[in-house]
C-alpha positions, 0 to 999 in steps of 0.5 A, spaced: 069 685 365 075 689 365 075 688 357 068 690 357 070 697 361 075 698 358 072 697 350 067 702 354 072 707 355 075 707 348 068 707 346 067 715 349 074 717 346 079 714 352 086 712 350 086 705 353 092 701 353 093 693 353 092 690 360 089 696 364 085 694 370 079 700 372 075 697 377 068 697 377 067 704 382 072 708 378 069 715 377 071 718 369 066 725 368 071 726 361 073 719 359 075 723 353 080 727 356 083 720 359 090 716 356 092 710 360 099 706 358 099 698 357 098 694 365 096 699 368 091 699 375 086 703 378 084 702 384 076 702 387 073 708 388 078 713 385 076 719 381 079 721 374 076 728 374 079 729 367 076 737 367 082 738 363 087 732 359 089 725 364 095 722 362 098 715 366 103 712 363 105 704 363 105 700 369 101 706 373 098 704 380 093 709 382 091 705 388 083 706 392 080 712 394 085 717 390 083 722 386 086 726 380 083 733 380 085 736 373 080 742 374 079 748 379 076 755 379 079 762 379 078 765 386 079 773 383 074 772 379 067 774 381 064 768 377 069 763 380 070 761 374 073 754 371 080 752 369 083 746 367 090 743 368 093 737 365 096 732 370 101 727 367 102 721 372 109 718 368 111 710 367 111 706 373 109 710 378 105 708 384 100 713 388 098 709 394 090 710 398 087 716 399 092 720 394 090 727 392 093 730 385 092 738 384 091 741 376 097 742 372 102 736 377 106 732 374 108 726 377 115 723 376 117 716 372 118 711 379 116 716 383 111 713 390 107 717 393 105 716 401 098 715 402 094 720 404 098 725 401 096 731 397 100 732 391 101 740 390 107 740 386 111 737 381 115 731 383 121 727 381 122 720 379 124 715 383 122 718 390 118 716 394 114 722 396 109 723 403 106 728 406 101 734 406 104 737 401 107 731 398 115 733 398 120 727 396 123 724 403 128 718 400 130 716 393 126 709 391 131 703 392 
């Protein structure tokens, strides 16, 4: 059923690459601010809020129970009201369980990010990346 969904995701204006595996409890309230590159994977249960753009490049694992947050709301304002930040997850990444990804991050090409982790600043390729916040500990052999 993974070309059903991935059909389905076209059809509401998401960029879906060949070979992309969104798994059946995957949560996307915007499809149409979403962009996958060609084999990447999305584990069970995570959310993609795509408020503002969601770009995965190629051979991304997002792994279950991660959650992409592009959205927030300005605490100065007396409304609360909504802002919207891009998150970019690039080529061969791997987001490991239960990983949160603030609006406006940028996660590097090859970076790992430990389970668990939540992710409030950019971070560089080739790391791999633990903790709360999330900061690069050793290079990616």
């Amino acid at each position: 059923m993974y070309g059903f969904r991935r059909w389905l995701l076209r059809l509401f204006g998401a960029k879906i690459g060949k070979g992309v595996i969104v798994r059946p409890s995957v949560t996307i309230p915007y499809p149409w601010k979403l962009q996958i590159g060609d084999h990447s994977w999305i584990g069970d249960h995570a959310v993609l809020y795509c408020f503002a753009k969601i770009t995965i490049g190629k051979n991304v694992v997002i792994s279950q129970k991660s959650y992409l947050c592009a959205g927030t709301h300005d605490y100065h304002s007396p409304g609360f009201d909504i802002q919207a930040f891009p998150i970019v997850i690039e080529d061969e990444a791997w987001l490991a369980a239960d990983v949160f990804v603030a609006p406006g991050i940028t996660v590097g090409r090859g970076a790992v990010v430990g389970s668990r982790s939540s992710v409030f600043g950019d971070l560089p390729g080739m790391m791999v990346c633990v903790g709360s916040p999330a900061r690069p500990i050793h290079a990616r052999l």
